[in-house]
C-alpha positions as CSV (number, residue, x, y, z in Angstrom):
1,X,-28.2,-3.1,29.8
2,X,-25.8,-3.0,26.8
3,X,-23.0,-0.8,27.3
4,X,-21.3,-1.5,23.8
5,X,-23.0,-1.4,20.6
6,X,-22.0,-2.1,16.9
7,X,-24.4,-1.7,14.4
8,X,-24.2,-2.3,10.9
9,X,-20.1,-1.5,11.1
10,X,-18.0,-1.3,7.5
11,X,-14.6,-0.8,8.1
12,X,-12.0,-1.0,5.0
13,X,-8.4,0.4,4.1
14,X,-6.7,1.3,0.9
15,X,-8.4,2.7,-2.1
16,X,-9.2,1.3,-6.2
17,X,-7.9,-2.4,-6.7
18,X,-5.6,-1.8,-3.4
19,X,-9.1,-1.6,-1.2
20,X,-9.6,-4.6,1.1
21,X,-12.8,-4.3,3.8
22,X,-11.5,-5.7,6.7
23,X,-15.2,-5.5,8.4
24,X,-18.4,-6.2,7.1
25,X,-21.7,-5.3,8.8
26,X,-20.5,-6.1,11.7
27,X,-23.4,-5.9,14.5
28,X,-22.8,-6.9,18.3
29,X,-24.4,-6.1,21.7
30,X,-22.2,-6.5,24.7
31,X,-24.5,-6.1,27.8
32,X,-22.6,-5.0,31.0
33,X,-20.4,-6.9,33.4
34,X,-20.2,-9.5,30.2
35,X,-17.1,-11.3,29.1
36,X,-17.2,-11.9,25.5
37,X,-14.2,-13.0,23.4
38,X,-13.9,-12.4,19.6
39,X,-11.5,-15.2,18.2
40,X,-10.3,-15.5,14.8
41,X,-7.5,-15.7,12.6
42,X,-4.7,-13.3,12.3
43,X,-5.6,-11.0,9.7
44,X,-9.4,-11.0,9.6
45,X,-9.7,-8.1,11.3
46,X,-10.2,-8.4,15.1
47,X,-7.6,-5.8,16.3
48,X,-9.7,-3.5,13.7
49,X,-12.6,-4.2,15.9
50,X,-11.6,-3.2,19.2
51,X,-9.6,0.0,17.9
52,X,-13.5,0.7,17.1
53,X,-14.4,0.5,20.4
54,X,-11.1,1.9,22.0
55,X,-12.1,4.9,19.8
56,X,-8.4,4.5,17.9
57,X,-10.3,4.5,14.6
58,X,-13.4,5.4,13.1
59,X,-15.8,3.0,11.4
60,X,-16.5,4.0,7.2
61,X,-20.4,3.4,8.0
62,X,-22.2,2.6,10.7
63,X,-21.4,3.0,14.5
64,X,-19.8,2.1,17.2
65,X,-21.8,3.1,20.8
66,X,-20.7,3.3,24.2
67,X,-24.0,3.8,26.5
68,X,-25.7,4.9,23.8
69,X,-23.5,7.6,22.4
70,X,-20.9,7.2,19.5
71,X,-17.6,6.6,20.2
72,X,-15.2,9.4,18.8
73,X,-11.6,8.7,20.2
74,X,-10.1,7.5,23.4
75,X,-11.4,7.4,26.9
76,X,-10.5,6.8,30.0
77,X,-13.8,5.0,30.4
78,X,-12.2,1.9,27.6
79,X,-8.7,1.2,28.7
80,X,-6.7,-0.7,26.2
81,X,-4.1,-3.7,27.0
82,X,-1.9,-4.1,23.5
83,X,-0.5,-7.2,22.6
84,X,3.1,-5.9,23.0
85,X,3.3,-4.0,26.2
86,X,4.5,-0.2,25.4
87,X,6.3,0.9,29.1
88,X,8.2,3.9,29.2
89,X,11.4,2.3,30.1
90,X,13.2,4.9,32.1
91,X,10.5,4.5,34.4
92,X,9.8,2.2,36.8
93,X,6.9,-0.5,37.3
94,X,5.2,2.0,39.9
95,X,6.4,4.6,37.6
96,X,4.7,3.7,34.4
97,X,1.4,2.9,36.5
98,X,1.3,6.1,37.8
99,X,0.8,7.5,34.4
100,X,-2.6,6.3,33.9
101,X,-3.4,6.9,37.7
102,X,-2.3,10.7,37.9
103,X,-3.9,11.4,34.2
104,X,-7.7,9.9,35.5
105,X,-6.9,11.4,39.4
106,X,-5.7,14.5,38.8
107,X,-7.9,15.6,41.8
108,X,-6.8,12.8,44.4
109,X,-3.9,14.0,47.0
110,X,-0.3,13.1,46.3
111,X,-0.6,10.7,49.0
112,X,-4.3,8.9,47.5
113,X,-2.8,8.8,44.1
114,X,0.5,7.2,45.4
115,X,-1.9,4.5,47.5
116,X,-3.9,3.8,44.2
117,X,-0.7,2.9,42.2
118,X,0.1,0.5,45.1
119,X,-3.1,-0.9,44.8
120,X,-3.2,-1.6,41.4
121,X,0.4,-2.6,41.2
122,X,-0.3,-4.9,44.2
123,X,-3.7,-6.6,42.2
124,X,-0.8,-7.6,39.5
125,X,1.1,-9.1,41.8
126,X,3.9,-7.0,41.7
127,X,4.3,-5.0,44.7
128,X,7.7,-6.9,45.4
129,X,8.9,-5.2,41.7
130,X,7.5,-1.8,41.9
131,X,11.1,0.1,41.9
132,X,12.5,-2.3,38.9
133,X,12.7,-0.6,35.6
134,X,10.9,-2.9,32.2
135,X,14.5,-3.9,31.4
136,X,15.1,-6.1,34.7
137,X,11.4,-7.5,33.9
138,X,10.3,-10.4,32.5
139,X,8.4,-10.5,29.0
140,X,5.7,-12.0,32.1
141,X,5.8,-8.9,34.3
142,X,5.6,-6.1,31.6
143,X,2.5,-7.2,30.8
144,X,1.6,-7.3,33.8
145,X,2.3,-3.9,34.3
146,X,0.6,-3.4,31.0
147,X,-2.7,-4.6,32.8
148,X,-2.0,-2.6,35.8
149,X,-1.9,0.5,34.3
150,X,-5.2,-0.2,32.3
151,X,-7.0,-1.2,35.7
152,X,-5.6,2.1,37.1
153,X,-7.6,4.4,34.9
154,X,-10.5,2.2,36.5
155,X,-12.5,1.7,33.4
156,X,-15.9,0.6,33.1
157,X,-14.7,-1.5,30.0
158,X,-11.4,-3.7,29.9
159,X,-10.2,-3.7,25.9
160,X,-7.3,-6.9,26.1
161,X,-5.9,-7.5,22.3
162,X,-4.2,-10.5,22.7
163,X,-2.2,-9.4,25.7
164,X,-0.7,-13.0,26.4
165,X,0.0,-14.5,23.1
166,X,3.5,-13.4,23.1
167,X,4.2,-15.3,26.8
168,X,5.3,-18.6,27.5
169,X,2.6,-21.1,28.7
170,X,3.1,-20.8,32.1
171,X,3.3,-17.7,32.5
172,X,0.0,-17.3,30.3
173,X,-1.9,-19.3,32.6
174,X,-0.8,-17.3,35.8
175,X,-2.1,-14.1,33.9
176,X,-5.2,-15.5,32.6
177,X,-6.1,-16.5,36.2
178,X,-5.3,-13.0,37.3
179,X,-7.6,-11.8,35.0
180,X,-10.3,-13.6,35.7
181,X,-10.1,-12.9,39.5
182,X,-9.8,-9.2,38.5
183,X,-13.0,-9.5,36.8
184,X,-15.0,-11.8,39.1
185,X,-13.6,-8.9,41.9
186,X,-14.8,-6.0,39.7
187,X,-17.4,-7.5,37.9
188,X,-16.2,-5.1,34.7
189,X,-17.2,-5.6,31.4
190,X,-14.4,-7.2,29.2
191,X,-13.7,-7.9,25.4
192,X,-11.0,-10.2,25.0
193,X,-9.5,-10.3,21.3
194,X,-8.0,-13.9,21.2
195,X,-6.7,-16.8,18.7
196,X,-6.8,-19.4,21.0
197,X,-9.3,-21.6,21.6
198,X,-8.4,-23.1,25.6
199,X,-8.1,-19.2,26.6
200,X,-11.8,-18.6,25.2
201,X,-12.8,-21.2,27.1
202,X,-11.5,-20.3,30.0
203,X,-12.0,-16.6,30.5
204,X,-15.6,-16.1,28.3
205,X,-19.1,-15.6,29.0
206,X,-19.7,-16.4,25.3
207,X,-17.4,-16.8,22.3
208,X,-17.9,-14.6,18.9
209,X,-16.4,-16.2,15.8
210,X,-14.4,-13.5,13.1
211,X,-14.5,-14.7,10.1
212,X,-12.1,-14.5,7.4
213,X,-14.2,-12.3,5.2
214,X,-14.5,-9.5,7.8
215,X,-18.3,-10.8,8.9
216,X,-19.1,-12.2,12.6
217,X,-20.1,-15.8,12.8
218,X,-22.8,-16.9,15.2
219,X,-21.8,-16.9,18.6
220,X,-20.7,-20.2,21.3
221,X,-22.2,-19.4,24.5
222,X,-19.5,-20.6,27.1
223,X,-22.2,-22.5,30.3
224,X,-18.7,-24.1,31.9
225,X,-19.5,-23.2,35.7
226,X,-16.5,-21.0,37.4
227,X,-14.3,-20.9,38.6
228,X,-12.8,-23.0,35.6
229,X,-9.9,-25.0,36.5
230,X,-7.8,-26.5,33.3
231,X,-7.7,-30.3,34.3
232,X,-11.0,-29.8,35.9
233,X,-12.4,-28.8,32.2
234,X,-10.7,-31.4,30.5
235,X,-13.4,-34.1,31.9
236,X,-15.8,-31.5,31.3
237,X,-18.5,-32.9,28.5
238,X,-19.8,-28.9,27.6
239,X,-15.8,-28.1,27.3
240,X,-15.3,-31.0,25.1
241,X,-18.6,-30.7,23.0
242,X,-17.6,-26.4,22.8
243,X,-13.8,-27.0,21.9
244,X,-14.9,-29.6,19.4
245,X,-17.8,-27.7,17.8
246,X,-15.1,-24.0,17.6
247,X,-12.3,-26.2,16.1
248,X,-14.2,-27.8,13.7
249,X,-15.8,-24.1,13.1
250,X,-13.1,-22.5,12.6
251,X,-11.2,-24.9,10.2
252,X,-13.8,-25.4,7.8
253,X,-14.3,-21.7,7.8
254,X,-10.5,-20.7,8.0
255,X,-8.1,-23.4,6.4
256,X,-7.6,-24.0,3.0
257,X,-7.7,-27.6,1.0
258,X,-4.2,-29.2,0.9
259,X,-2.8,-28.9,-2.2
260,X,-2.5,-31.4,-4.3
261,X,0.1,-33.5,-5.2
262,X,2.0,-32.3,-9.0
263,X,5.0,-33.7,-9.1
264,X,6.7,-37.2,-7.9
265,X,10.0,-36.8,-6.3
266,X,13.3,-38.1,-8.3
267,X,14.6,-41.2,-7.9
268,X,17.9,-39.8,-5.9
269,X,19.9,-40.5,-3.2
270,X,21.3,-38.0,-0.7
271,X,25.0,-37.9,0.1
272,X,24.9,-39.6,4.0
273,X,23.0,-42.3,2.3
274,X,19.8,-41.8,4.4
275,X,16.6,-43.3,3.0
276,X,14.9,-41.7,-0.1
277,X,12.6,-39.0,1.3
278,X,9.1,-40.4,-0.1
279,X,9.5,-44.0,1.5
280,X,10.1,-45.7,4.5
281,X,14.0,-46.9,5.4
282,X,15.0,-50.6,4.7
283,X,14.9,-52.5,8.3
284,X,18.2,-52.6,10.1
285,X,20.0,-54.3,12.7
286,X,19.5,-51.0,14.9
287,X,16.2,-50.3,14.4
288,X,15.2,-50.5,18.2
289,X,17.7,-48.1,19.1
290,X,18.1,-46.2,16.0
291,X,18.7,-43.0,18.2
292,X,20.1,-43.1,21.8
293,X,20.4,-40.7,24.3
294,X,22.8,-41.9,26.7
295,X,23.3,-40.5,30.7
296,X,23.5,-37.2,28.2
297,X,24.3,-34.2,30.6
298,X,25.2,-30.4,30.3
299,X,26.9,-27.9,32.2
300,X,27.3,-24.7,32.0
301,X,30.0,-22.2,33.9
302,X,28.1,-19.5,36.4
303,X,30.1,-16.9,38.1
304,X,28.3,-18.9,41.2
305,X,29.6,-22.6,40.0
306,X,29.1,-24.8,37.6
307,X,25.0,-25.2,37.1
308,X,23.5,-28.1,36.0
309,X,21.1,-27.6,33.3
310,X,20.1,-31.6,32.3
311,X,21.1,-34.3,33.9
312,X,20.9,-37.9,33.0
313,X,18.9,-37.5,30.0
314,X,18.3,-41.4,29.0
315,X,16.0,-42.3,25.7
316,X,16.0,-44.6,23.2
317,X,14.1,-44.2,20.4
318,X,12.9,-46.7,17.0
319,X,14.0,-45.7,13.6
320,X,10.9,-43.9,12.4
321,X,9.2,-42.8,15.3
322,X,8.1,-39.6,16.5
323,X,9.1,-38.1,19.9
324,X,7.5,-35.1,21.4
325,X,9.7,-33.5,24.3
326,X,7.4,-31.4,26.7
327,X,8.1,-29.4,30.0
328,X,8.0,-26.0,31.6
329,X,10.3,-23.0,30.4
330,X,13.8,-23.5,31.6
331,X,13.5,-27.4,31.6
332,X,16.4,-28.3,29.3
333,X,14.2,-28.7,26.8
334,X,15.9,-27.3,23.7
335,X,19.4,-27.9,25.5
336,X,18.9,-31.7,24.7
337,X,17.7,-31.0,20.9
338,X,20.3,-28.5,19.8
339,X,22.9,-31.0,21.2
340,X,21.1,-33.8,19.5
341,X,21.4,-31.5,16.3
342,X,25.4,-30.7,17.0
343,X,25.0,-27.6,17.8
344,X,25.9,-27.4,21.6
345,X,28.8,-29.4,23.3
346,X,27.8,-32.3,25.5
347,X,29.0,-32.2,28.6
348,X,28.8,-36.0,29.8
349,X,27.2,-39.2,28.0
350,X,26.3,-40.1,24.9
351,X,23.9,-39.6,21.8
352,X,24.1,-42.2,19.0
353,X,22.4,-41.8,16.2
354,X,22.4,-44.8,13.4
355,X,25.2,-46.3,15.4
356,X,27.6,-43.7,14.8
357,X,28.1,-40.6,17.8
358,X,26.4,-37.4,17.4
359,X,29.7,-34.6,17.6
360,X,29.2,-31.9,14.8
361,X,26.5,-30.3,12.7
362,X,25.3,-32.0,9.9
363,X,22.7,-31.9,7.3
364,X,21.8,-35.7,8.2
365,X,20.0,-34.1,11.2
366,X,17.9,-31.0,10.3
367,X,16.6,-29.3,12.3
368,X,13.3,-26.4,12.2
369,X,13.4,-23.7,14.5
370,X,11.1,-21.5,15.9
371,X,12.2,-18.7,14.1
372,X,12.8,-19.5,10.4
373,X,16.8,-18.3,9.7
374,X,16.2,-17.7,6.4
375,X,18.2,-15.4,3.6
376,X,16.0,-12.3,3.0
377,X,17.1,-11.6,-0.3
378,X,16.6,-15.1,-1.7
379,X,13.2,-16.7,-2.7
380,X,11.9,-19.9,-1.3
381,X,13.3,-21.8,-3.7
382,X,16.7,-20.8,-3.4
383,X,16.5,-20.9,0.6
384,X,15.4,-24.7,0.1
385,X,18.1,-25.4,-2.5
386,X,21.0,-24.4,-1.0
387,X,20.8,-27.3,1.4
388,X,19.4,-29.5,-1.6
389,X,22.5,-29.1,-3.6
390,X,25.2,-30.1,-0.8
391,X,22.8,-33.0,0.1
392,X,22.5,-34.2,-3.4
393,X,25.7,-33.5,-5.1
394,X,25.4,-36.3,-7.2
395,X,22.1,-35.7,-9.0
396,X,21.4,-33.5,-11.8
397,X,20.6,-29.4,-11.5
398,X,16.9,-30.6,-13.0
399,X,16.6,-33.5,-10.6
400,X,17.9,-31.1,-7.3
401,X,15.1,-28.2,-8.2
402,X,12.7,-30.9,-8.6
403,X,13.2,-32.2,-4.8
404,X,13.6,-28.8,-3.7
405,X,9.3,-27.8,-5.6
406,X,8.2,-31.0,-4.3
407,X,8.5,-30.3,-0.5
408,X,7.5,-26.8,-1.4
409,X,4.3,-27.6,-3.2
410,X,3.4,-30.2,0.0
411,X,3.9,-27.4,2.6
412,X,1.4,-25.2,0.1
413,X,3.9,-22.9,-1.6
414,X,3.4,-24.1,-5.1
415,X,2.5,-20.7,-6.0
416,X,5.0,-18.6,-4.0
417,X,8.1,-20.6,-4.3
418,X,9.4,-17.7,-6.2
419,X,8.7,-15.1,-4.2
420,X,11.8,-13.5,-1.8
421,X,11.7,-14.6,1.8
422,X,11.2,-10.8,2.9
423,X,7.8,-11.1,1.5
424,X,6.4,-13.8,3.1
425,X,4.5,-13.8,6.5
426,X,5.6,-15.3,9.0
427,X,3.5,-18.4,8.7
428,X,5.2,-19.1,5.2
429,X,8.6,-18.3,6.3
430,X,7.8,-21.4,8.4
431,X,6.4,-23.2,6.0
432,X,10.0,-22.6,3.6
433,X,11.7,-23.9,6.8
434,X,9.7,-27.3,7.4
435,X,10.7,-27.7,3.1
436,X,14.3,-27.2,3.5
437,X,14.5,-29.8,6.6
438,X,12.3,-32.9,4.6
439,X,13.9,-31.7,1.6
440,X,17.6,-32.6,3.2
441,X,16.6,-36.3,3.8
442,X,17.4,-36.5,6.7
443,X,18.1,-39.0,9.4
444,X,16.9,-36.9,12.1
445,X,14.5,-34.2,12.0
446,X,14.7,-31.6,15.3
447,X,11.9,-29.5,15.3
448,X,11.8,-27.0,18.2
449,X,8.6,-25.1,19.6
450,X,8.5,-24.4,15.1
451,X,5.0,-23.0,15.5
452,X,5.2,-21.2,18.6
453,X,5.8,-17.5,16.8
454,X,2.3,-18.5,15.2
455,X,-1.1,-18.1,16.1
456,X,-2.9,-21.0,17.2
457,X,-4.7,-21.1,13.8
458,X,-2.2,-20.8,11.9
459,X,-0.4,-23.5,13.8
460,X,-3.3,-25.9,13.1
461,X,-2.8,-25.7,9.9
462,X,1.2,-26.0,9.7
463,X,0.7,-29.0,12.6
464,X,-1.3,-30.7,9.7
465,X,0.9,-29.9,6.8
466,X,4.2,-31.4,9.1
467,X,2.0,-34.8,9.8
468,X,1.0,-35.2,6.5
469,X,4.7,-34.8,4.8
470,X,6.0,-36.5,7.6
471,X,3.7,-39.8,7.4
472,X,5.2,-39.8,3.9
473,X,9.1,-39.8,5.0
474,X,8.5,-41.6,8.4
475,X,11.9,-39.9,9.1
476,X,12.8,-40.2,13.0
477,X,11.6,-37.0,14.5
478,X,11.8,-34.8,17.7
479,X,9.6,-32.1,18.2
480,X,10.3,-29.8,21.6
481,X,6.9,-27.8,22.2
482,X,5.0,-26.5,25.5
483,X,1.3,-27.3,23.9
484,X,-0.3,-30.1,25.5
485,X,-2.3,-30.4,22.0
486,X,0.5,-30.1,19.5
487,X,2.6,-32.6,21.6
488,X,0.2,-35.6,21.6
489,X,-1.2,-34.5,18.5
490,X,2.2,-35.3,16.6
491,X,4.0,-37.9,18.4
492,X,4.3,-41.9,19.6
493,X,5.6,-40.6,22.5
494,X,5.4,-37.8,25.1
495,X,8.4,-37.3,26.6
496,X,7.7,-35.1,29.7
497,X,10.3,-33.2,31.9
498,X,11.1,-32.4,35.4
499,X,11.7,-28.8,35.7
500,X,15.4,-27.2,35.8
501,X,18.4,-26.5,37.0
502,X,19.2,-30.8,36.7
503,X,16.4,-31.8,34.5
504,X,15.5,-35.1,33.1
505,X,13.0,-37.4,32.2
506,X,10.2,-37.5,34.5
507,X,7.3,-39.4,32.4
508,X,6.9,-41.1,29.3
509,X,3.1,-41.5,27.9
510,X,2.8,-43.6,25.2
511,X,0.3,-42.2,22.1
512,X,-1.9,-45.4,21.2
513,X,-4.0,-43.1,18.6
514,X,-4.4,-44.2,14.7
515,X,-2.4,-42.6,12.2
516,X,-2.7,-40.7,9.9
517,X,-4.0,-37.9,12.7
518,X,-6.0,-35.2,12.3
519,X,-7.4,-32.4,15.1
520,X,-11.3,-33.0,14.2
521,X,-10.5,-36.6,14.5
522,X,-8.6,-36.7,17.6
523,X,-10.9,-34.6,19.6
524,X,-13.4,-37.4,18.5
525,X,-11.7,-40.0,19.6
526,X,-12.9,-41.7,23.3
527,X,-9.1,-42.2,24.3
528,X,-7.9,-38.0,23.4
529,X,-8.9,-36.4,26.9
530,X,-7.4,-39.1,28.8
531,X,-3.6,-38.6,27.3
532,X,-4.1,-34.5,27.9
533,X,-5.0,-35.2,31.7
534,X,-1.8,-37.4,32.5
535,X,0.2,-34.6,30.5
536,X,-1.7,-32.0,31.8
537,X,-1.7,-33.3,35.4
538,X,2.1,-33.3,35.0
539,X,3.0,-30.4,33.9
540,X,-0.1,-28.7,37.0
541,X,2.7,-30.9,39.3
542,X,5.6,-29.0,38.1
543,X,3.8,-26.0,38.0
544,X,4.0,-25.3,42.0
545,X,7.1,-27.3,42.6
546,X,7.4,-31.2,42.6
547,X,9.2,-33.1,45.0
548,X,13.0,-33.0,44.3
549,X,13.8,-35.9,46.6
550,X,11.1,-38.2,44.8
551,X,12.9,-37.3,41.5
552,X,16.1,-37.8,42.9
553,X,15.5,-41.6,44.0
């Protein structure tokens, strides 16, 4: 029996030459108890869709049905989980639950309302919390409370618009686990509003494609027998043909062409005498251990002692290659880049880098983070050319802007390098950042988690952009990221870590996969799935706890 219903849906906002239709004759049954997901770039409409159904907002033709009747606003019968969780933060976790519970219960007792916020607090796994205000929580935990307060108005449909894409990745696993056990316990129909192809797969019945001009693509029904287990899937042949087939989808539908090359760069050389940025560095005597980590260590003063953070970080690395450094939240991860980049005191060892020791900052290691710090009221251009114009001091002003448009036109901003930062979205701020750091020459690039503010779509596309500029620098790189994807995606090497307090190395996989690297082609390739199990497996270890002795010997 269907229980939602669009047919023939327009929805647009804005009016004259400022209209844009963000739907278009959109039609879709969801039949009870079903678990759909409707996945799709940001921007092409998908939170516009479930407000539809939520009863938020009203469709410009068509409708939008509910049993059979058209939806006019809100209802406790559709509760709504929002990608950013909206607590009232002078109350409590049992508190804020208790909201939804005493506005659908009014009837219930004091006492029966008060056991039905245990309950659902309880199902979040919570119960231990249930006195802590959303300040002492977690960015974890408020959404969870988020989900228990939906649950607790007990609604025949679950409405979740990307509730976890603001989490880290463990913390997104536990809660798309949760989910599903709340839904294989309740059996209540669910629309899931989603960028992200693994968490598709994992939750859905069947996945619905949103395309970029506002209309639905046809749909990926989702036959992985549950309960679905992440390592289990990645043998899976239906998981691998469905996450191949939706990728491949999905680009051609969603990314643009690269652009093309217009310019060739100057013929300059940057201050630190690094190589010239469109060619490979001369050999050296130190190109085995171009950069070296060394025992590298840091501690940091607690009221409790000192603590530990990394300990006995050792790498080496060849001039050119490409490292990326992987591990749970709290691993050290970024500890180890920022004091590769200068920015954070080491506290015992070493890092070399071209045979000279790493102490200060310097624009011979740039590095990308994952939020772009750039000047507001400047435009690209000028946010890539302040950099430029320490870096090159001895070039001309012509020959400086021209370095500074080339690594703009290869990220794609050929047509926007003009514009002031403020304007640009997020996913171009990004874009401005990855210019300025190849645009510096550098000797080391430090990239850390620089996509993980972005969709996964989006970060396709800037993944691409990064391997293509890069495989024309081959500057020695570092990239710290919690994707399994993105990690062996980009590198030579995955460097996995033991979780923290007194991390370190605990694996190194080795990428034996053809340059230059693309996702269609990697997912293709026979030896792909095998380098995500032994990271995936990894990480599953550190996930409930490896064995500190075993580290330790």
């Amino acid at each position: 029996m269907a229980i939602l219903e669009f047919k023939n849906v327009c929805k647009g906002f804005g009016s004259g030459l400022d209209r844009k239709e963000v739907l278009k004759n959109i039609s879709l049954t969801v039949e009870e108890g079903e678990f759909p997901a409707i996945l799709g770039f940001s921007g092409t409409g998908k939170t516009t869709l479930i407000n539809q159904i939520a009863g938020l907002d009203q469709p410009d033709s068509g409708a939008v049905l509910f049993k059979g009747a058209p939806i006019t606003g809100p209802g406790p019968e559709r509760g709504l989980v929002f990608q950013s969780y909206s607590l009232m933060p002078w109350l409590t976790v049992a508190g804020n639950v208790a909201l939804a519970v005493d506005a659908v219960h009014r009837s219930a007792s004091r006492a029966e309302r008060g056991a039905m916020v245990d309950k659902f607090v309880g199902m979040v796994g919570l119960s231990h919390a249930k006195g802590r205000r959303p300040a002492e929580l977690s960015g974890g935990m408020r959404q969870r409370v988020s989900v228990a307060r939906a649950l607790a108005m007990n609604p025949q449909v679950l409405l979740l618009d990307e509730p976890l894409s603001a989490l880290d990745a463990l913390t997104r696993a536990n809660l798309q686990d949760e989910i599903t056990e709340i839904w294989q316990a309740d059996q209540k129909t669910v629309v899931l509003i989603t960028n992200d192809v693994d968490e598709a797969l994992l939750l859905a019945d069947r996945i619905i494609p949103l395309n970029p001009d506002g209309t639905l693509g046809a749909a990926f029904k989702v036959g992985i027998p549950r309960p679905r287990a992440r390592t289990a899937m990645n043998n899976d042949l239906n998981f691998k043909k469905l996450r191949a087939d939706i990728t491949k989808y999905l680009m051609d539908v969603g990314i643009a062409a690269k652009v093309a090359e217009t310019r060739k760069l100057p013929q300059v050389t940057p201050i630190h005498g690094a190589p010239k940025a469109y060619a490979q560095a001369a050999k050296s005597g130190i190109d085995e251990k171009y950069l070296e980590f060394s025992q590298l260590s840091k501690v940091y003063p607690t009221a409790e002692g000192p603590l530990t953070v990394v300990d006995r970080f050792d790498l080496k690395m060849k001039k050119g290659e490409f490292i990326s450094l992987i591990g749970h939240s709290g691993c050290g991860k970024s500890t180890v880049l920022t004091m590769a980049a200068g920015l954070n005191d080491i506290s015992g060892g070493a890092i070399k880098l071209d045979g000279m020791e790493v102490r200060d900052a310097n624009p011979e290691r740039a590095v990308v983070f994952q939020s772009p710090s750039l000047f507001p009221w400047l435009t690209a251009k000028e946010n890539v050319a302040i950099g430029v114009d320490r870096v090159y001091p001895r070039a001309s002003r012509a020959e400086r802007q021209d370095v500074v448009e080339y690594y703009l036109e290869r990220v794609g901003l050929g047509e926007s390098m003009d514009r002031q930062a403020s304007e640009l979205s997020n996913g171009m701020k990004q874009r401005v950042g990855i210019a300025r750091a190849f645009a510096l020459s550098p000797k080391l690039l430090l990239l850390d988690e620089p996509f993980g503010m972005l969709d996964s779509l989006t970060r396709w596309e800037l993944q691409e952009v990064l391997m293509e500029v890069w495989s024309r620098t081959k500057v020695t790189a570092i990239c710290v990221t919690h994707d399994v994807d993105e990690a062996i995606l980009l590198a030579d090497r995955v460097v996995m870590m033991t979780n923290g307090p007194r991390a370190r190395i605990g694996k190194i996989v080795d990428v034996n996969l053809p340059r230059p690297r693309t996702r269609k082609a990697l997912l293709e390739h026979p030896d792909y799935y095998n380098y995500r199990a032994e990271v995936l497996q990894f990480l599953e270890d550190y996930e409930h706890g490896a064995d500190k002795k075993k580290d330790a010997a």
